[in-house]
C-alpha positions, 0 to 999 in steps of 0.5 A: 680123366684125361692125362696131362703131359708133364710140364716143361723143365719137371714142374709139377702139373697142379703148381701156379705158372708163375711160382718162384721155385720154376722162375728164380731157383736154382736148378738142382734145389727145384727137385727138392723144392717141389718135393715139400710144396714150396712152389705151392704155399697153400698147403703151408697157409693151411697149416700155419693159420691155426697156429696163429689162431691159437696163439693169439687166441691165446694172448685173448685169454690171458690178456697179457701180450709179451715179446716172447710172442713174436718168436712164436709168431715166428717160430710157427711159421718156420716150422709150418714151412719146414714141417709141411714139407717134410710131411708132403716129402713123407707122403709122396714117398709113401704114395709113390706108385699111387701118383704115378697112377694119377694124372694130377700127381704122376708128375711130381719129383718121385713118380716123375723120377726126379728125385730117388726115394733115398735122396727123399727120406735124406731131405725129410729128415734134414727138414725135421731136425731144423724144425726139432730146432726151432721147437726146441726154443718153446716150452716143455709142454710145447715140445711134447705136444710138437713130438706127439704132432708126429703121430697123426703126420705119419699115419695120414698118408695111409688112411686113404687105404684104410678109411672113406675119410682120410680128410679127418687125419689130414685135420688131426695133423693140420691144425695140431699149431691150434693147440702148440701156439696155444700152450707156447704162450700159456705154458699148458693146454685147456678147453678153448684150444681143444675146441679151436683144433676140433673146429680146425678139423671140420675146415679141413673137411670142408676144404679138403674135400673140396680138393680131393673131387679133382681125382674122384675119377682117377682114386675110384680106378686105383682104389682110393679112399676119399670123403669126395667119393664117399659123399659124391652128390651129396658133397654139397649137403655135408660141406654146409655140415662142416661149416656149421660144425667149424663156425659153432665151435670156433665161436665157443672156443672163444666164449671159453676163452675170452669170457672170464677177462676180456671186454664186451667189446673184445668178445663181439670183434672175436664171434666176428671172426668165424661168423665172417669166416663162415660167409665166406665158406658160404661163398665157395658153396655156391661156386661149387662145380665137381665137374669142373678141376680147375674151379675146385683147385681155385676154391680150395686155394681160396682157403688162406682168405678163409683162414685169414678171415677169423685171425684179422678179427682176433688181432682186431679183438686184441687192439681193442 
């Protein structure tokens, strides 16, 4: 693969043109900026849509929407923003040599000297303790769960060097607000929420595989580990595996949780929404093209649609 030179004034190489952090920051945050993605906000999409997912699958179940709600609302996504960034902050200092390896990576805030491994962990922490904060406002249960969610957000970064699927830790960690928004509302834990992560974690495959074919060339020179080079060819065949796996049980989590109270109606708006999320995974399939980075960086973007799709049939279900 060919390597990219550096962007102009330390832009990461894989951010959009026309993100806020280059155009409007300020100069001496854009190192730190850069360090937790905030000039690429997929990733912070891809963390905070099963949190909502959960919540108001949720107030589904329970059919007893309250204020308190709308803090959780809230509340997920400033800490998705905050925790997102400080687990990309954990993963590059952890993968500092293996970016400056690659070429999609090798101009990010460490490899690219930037920001010193110090000034890293000061940031991660800082962007923790405001996190633990907002945590601290939700219930004993959630905050036990928000602690726990720490276990796989530390191990991730080094699965790739133990493991062909390190997309499995990257599910464990994104979609742990399935169950957190879940039990904020409730007060406890149960089957749908379990279900919705697990269903959570299959999208992640799927979309995360799709991510990691852009450094197939580059991971397989240096060594690591990835579900795209462990499928290769055969990438199409399990990605429609994921599919099935995260649309089937997402439609049972929702069956758990809505059919004891909800109506009929509520319940056929609710299946909607993985059967709609569903076609539109189907969609990405078929612009499928490995050879091609720049098409697999758009259909792994496409992922906040996706994970759009199922919510906007949940709230419809709740309205109804």
């Amino acid at each position: 693969m060919q390597a990219k030179a550096p962007a102009p004034d330390g832009q990461v190489a894989d951010a959009p043109q026309d993100n806020w952090v280059d155009a409007y920051a300020p100069a001496a945050t854009r190192p730190y900026l850069r360090l937790a993605r905030a000039d690429r906000p997929i990733g912070t999409w891809l963390l905070l849509l099963p949190c909502w997912w959960g919540l108001t699958l949720a107030m589904l179940a329970g059919q007893d929407p309250r204020w308190e709600d709308l803090w959780i609302f809230i509340g997920c996504g400033l800490g998705a923003w905050l925790m997102r960034g400080a687990g990309c902050t954990w993963n590059d200092i952890t993968d500092r040599d293996i970016d400056g390896k690659v070429a999609r990576t090798r101009s990010r805030p460490i490899p690219s000297g930037a920001v010193s491994v110090r000034q890293a962990l000061v940031w991660m922490v800082i962007q923790c303790l405001i996190a633990l904060c907002i945590l601290l406002t939700f219930n004993r249960a959630t905050i036990a769960l928000g602690v726990l969610s720490l276990l796989p957000v530390t191990i991730y970064p080094f699965a790739k060097r133990f493991t062909w699927w390190p997309q499995v830790f990257l599910g464990l960690a994104f979609n742990w607000g399935a169950m957190l928004a879940w039990t904020a509302h409730s007060g406890s834990l149960g089957w749908p929420p379990v279900i919705l992560y697990v269903a959570g974690i299959a999208w992640t495959l799927f979309y995360d595989t799709i991510y990691a074919h852009q450094d197939t060339e580059d991971d397989a020179l240096i060594g690591v580990k990835s579900t795209a080079r462990l499928f290769g060819e055969n990438s199409p065949t399990y990605l429609k595996y994921f599919l099935v796996i995260c649309v089937g049980l997402m439609a049972v989590a929702i069956i758990l949780a809505l059919q004891p109270n909800a109506s009929i109606l509520a319940l056929v708006l609710a299946l909607a929404g993985p059967w709609a999320m569903g076609w539109h995974m189907a969609w990405q399939l078929r612009g499928f093209d490995p050879e091609d980075d720049s098409k697999m960086l758009r259909l792994f973007r496409a992922n906040r649609d996706t994970g759009f799709i199922p919510l906007i049939f949940f709230v419809a279900a709740l309205l109804a």
